[in-house]
Biopython code that builds the backbone (N, CA, C, O; Angstrom):
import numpy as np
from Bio.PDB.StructureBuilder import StructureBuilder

atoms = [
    (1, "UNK", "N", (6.682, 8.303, 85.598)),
    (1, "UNK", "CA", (5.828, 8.966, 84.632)),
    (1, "UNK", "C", (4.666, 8.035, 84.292)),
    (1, "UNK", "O", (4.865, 6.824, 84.201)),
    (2, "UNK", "N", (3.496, 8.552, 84.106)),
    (2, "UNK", "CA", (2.472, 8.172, 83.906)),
    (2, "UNK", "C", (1.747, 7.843, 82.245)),
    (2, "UNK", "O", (2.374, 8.470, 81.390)),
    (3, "UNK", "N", (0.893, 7.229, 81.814)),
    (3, "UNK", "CA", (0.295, 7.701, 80.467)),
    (3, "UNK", "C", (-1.122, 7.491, 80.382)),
    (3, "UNK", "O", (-1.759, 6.531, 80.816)),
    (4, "UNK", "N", (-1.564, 8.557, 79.738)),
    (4, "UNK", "CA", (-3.065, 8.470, 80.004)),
    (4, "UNK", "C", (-2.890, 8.930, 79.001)),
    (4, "UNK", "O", (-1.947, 9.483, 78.435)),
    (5, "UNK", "N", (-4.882, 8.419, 78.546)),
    (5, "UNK", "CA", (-5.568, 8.296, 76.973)),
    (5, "UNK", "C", (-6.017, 9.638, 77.256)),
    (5, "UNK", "O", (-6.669, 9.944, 78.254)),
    (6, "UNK", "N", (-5.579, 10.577, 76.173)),
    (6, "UNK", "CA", (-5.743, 11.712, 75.644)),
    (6, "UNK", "C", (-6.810, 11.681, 74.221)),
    (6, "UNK", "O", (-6.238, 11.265, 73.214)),
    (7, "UNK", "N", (-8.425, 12.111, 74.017)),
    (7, "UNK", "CA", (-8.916, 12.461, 72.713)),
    (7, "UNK", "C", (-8.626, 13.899, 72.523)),
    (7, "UNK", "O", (-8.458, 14.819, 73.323)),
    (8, "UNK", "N", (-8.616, 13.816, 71.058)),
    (8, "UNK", "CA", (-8.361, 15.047, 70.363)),
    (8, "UNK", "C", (-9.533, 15.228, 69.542)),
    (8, "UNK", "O", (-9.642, 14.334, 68.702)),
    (9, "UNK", "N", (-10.295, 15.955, 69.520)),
    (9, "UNK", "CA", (-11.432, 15.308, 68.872)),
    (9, "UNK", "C", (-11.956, 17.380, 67.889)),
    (9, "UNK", "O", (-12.387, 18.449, 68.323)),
    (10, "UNK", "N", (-11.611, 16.936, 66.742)),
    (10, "UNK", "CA", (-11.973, 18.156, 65.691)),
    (10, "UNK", "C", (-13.536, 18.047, 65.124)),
    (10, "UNK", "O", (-14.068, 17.018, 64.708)),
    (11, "UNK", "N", (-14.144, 19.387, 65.217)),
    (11, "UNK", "CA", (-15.758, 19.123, 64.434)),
    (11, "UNK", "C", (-15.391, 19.783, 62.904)),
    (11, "UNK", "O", (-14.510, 20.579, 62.577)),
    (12, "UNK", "N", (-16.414, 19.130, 62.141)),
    (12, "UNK", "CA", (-16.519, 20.268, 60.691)),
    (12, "UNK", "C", (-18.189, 20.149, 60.998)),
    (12, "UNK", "O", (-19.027, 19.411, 61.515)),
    (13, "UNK", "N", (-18.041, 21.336, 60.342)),
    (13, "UNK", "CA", (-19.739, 21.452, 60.343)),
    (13, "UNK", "C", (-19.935, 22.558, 59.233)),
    (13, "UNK", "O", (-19.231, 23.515, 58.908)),
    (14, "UNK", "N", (-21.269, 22.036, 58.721)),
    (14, "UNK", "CA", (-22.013, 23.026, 57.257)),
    (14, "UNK", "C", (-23.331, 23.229, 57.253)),
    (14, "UNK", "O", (-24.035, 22.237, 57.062)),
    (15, "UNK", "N", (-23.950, 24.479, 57.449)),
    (15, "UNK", "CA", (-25.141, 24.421, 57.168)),
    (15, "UNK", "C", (-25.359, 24.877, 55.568)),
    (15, "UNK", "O", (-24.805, 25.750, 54.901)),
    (16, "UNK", "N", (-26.830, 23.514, 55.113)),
    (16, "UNK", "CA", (-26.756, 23.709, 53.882)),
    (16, "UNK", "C", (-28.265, 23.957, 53.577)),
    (16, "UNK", "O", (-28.747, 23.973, 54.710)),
    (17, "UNK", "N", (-29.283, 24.159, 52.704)),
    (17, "UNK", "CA", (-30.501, 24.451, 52.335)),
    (17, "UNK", "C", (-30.668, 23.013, 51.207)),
    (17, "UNK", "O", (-30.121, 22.470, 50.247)),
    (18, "UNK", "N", (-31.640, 22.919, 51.974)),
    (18, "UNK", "CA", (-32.247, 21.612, 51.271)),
    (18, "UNK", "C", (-33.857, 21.945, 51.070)),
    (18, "UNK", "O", (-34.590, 22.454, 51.917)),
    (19, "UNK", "N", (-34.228, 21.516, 49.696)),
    (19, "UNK", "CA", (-35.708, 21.631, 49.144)),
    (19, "UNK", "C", (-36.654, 20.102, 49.839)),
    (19, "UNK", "O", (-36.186, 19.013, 49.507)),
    (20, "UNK", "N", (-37.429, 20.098, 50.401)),
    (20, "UNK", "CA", (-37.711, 18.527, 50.582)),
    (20, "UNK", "C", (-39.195, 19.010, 51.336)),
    (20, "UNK", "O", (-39.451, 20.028, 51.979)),
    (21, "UNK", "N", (-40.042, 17.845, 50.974)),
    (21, "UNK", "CA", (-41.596, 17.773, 51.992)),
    (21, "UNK", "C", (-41.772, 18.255, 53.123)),
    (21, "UNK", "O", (-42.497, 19.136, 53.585)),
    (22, "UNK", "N", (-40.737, 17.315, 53.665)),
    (22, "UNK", "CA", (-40.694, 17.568, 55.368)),
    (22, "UNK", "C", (-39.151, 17.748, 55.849)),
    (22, "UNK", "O", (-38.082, 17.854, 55.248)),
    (23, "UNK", "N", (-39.432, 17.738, 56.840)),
    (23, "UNK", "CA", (-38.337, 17.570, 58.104)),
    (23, "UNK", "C", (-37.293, 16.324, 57.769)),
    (23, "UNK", "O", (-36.146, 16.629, 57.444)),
    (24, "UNK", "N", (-37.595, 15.208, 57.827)),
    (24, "UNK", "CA", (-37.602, 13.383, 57.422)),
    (24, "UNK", "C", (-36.450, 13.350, 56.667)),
    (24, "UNK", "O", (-35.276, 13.013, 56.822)),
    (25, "UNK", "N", (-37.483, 14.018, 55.394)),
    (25, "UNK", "CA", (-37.102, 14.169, 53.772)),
    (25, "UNK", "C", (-35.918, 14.704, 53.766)),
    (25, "UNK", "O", (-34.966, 14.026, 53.379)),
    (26, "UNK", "N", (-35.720, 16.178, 54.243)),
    (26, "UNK", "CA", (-35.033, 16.798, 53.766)),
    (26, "UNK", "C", (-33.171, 15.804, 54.686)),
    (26, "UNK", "O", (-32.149, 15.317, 54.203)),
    (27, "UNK", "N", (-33.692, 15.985, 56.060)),
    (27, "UNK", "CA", (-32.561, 14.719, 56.078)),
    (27, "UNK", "C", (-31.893, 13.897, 55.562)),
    (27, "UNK", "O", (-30.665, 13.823, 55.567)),
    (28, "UNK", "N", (-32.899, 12.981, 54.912)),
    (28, "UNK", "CA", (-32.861, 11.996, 54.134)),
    (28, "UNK", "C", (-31.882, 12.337, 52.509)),
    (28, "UNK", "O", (-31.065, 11.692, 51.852)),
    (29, "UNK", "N", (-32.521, 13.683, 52.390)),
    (29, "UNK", "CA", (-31.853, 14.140, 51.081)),
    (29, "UNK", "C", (-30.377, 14.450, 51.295)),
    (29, "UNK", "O", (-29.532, 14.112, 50.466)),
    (30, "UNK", "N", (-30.108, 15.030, 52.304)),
    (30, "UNK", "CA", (-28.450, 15.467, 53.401)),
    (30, "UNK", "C", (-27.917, 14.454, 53.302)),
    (30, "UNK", "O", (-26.934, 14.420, 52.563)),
    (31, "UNK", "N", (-28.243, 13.505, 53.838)),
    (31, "UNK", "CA", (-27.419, 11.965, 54.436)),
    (31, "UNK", "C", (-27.393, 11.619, 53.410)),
    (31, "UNK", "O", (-26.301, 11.056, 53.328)),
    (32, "UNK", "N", (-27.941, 11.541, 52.343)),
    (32, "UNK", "CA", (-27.305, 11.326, 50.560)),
    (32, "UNK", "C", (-26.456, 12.015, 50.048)),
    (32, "UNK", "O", (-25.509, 11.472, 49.478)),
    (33, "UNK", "N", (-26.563, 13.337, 50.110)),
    (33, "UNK", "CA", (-25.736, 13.859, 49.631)),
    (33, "UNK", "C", (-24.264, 13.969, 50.149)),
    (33, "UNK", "O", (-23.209, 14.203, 49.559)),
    (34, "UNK", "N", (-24.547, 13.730, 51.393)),
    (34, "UNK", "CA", (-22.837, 13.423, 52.093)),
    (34, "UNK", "C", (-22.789, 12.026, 52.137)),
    (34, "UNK", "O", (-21.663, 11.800, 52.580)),
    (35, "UNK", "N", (-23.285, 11.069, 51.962)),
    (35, "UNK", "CA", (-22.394, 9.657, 51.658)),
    (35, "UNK", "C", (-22.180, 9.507, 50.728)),
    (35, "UNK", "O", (-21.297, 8.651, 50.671)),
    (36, "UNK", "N", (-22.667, 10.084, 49.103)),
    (36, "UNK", "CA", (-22.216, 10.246, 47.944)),
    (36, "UNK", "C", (-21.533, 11.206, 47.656)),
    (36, "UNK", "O", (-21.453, 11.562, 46.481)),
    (37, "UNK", "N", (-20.993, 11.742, 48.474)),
    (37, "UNK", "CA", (-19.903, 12.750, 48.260)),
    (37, "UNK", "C", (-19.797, 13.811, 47.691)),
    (37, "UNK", "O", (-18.806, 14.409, 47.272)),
    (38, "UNK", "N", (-21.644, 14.216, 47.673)),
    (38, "UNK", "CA", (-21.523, 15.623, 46.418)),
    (38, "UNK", "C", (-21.222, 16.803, 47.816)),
    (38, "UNK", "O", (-21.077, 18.009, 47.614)),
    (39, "UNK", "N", (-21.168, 16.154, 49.235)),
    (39, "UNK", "CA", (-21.187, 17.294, 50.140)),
    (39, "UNK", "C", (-19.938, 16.418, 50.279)),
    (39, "UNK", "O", (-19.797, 15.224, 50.015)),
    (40, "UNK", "N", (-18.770, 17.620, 50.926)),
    (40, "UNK", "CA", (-17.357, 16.869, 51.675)),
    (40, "UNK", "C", (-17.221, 18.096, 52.295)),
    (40, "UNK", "O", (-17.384, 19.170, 51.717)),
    (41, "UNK", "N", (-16.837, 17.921, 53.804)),
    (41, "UNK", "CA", (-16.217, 18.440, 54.139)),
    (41, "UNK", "C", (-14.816, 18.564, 54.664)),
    (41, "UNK", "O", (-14.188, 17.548, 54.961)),
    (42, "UNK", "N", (-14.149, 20.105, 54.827)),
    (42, "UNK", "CA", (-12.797, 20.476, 54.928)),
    (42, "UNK", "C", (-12.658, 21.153, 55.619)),
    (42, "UNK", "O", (-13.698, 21.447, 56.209)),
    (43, "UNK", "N", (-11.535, 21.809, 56.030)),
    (43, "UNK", "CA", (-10.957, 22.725, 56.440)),
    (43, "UNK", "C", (-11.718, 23.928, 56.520)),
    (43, "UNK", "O", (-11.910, 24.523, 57.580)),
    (44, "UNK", "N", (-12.105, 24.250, 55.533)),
    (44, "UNK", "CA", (-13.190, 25.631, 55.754)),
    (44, "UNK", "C", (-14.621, 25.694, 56.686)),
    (44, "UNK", "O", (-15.402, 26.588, 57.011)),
    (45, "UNK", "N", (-14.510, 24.213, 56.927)),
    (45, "UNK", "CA", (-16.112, 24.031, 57.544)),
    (45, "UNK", "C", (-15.442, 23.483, 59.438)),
    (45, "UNK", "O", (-16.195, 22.771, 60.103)),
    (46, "UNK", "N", (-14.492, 23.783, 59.858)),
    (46, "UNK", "CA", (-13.548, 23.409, 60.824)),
    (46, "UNK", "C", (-14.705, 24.611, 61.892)),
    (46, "UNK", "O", (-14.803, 25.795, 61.572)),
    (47, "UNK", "N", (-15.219, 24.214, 62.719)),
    (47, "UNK", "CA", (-16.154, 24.630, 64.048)),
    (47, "UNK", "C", (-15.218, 25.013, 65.355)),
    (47, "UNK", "O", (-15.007, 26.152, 65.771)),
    (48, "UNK", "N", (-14.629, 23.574, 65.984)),
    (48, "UNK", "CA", (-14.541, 23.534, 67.151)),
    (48, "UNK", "C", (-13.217, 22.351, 67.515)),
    (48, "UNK", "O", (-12.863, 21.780, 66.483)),
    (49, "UNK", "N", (-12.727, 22.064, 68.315)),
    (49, "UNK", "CA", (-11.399, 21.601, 68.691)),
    (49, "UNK", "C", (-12.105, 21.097, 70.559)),
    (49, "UNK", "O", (-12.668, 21.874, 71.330)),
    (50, "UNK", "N", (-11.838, 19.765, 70.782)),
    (50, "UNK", "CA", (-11.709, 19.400, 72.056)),
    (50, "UNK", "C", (-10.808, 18.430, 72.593)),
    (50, "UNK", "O", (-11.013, 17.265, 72.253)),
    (51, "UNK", "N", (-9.772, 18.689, 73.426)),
    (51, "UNK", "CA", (-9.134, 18.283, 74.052)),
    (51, "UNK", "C", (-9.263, 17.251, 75.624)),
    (51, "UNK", "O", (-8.631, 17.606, 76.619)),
    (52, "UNK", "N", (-9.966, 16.247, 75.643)),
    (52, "UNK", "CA", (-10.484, 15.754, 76.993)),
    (52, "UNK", "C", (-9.961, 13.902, 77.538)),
    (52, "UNK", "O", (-10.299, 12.932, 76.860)),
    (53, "UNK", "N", (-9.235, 13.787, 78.664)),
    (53, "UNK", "CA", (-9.167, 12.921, 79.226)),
    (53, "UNK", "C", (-10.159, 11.501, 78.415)),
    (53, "UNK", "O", (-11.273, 11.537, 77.893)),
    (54, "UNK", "N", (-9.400, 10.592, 78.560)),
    (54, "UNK", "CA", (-10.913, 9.130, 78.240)),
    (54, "UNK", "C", (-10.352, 7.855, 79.217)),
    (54, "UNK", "O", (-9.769, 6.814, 78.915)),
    (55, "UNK", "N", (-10.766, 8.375, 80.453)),
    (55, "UNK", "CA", (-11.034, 7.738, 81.295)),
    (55, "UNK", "C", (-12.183, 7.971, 82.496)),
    (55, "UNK", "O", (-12.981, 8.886, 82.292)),
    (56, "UNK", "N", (-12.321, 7.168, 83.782)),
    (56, "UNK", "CA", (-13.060, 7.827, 84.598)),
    (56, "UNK", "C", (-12.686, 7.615, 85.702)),
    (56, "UNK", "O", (-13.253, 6.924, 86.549)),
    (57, "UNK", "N", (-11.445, 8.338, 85.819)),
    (57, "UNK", "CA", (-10.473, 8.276, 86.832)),
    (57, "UNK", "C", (-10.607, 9.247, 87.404)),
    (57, "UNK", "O", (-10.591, 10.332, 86.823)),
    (58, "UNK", "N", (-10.867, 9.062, 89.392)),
    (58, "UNK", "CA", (-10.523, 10.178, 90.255)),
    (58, "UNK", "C", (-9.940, 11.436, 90.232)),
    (58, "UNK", "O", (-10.138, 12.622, 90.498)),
    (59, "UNK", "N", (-9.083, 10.600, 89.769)),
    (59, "UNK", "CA", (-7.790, 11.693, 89.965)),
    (59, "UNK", "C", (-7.822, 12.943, 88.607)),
    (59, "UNK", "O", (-7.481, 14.111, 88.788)),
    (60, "UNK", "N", (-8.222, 12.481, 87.499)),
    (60, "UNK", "CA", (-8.815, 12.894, 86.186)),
    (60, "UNK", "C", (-10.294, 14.287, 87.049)),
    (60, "UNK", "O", (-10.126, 15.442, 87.442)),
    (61, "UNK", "N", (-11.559, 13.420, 87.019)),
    (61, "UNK", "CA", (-12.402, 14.231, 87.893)),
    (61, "UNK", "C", (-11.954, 15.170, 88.820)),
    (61, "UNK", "O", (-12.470, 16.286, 88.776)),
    (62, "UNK", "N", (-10.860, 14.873, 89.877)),
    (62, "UNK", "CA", (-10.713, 15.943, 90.472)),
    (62, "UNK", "C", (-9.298, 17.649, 89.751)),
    (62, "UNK", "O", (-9.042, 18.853, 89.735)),
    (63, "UNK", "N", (-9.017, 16.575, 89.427)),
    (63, "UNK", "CA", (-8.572, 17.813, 88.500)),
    (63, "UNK", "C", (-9.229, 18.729, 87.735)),
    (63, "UNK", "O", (-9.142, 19.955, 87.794)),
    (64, "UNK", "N", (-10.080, 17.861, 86.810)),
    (64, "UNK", "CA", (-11.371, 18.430, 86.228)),
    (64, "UNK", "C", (-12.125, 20.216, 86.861)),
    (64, "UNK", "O", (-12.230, 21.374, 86.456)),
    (65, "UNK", "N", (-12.539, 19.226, 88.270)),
    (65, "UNK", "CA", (-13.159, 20.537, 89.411)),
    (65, "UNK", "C", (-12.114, 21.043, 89.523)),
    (65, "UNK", "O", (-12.336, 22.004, 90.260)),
    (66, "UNK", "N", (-10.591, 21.037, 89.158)),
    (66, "UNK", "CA", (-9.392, 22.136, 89.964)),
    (66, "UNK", "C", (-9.561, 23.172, 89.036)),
    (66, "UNK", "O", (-9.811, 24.323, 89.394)),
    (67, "UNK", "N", (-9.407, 22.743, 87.554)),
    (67, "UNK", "CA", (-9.381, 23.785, 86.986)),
    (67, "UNK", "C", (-10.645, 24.499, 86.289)),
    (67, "UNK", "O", (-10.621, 25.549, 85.647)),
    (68, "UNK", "N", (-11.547, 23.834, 86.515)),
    (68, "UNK", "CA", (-13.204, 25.066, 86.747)),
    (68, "UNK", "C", (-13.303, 25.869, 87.610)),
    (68, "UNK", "O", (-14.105, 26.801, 87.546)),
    (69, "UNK", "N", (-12.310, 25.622, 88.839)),
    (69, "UNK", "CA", (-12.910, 26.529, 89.771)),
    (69, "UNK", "C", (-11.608, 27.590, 90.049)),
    (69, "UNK", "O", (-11.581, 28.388, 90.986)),
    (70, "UNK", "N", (-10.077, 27.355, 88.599)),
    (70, "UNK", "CA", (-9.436, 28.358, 88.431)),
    (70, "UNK", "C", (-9.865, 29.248, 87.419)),
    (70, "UNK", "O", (-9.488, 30.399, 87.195)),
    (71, "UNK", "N", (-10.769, 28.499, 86.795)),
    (71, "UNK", "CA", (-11.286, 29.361, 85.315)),
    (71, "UNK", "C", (-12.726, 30.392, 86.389)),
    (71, "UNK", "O", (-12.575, 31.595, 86.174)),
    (72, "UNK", "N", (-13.595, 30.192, 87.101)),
    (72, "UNK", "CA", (-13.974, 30.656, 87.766)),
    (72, "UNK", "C", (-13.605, 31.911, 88.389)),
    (72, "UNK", "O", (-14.260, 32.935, 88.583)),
    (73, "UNK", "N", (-12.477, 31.618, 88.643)),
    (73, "UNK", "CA", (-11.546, 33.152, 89.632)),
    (73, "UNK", "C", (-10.981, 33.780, 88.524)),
    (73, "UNK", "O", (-11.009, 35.010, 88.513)),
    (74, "UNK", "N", (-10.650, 33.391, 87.911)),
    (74, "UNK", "CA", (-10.264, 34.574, 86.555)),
    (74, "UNK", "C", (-11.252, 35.101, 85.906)),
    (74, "UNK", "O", (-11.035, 35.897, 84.992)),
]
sb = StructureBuilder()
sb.init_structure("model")
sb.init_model(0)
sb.init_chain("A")
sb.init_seg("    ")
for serial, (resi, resn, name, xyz) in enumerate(atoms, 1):
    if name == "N":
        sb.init_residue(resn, " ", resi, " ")
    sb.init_atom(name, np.array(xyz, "f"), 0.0, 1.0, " ", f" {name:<3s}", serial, name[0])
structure = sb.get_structure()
């Protein structure tokens, strides 16, 4: 038996409305408000889920192409 590095890797994501000058600004105002914690996110803001190999192993890659080109035929 083998063991290989498995990521599990979860997104949250929020779109929020921000008042600000510009583009820059209004960033600037975001990245404050989530390192001071008046933004947090949870569970309700849960996007997306990825499951992927972390290596860059052959044998990894060719598996990779095995099962694109079963998702393909289905």
């Amino acid at each position: 038996m083998k063991t290989f590095k498995i990521e599990i890797k979860e997104v949250l994501s929020r779109v929020i409305d921000i008042d600000a000058k510009d583009l820059n600004d209004a960033i600037l105002k975001a990245r404050y408000l989530y390192d001071s914690e008046e933004i947090v996110l949870d569970a309700e803001d849960y996007s997306d889920t990825s499951i992927d190999p972390v290596t860059n192993n052959f044998e990894v890659e060719k598996l990779s192409k095995k099962n694109l080109m079963m998702k393909e035929k289905n």
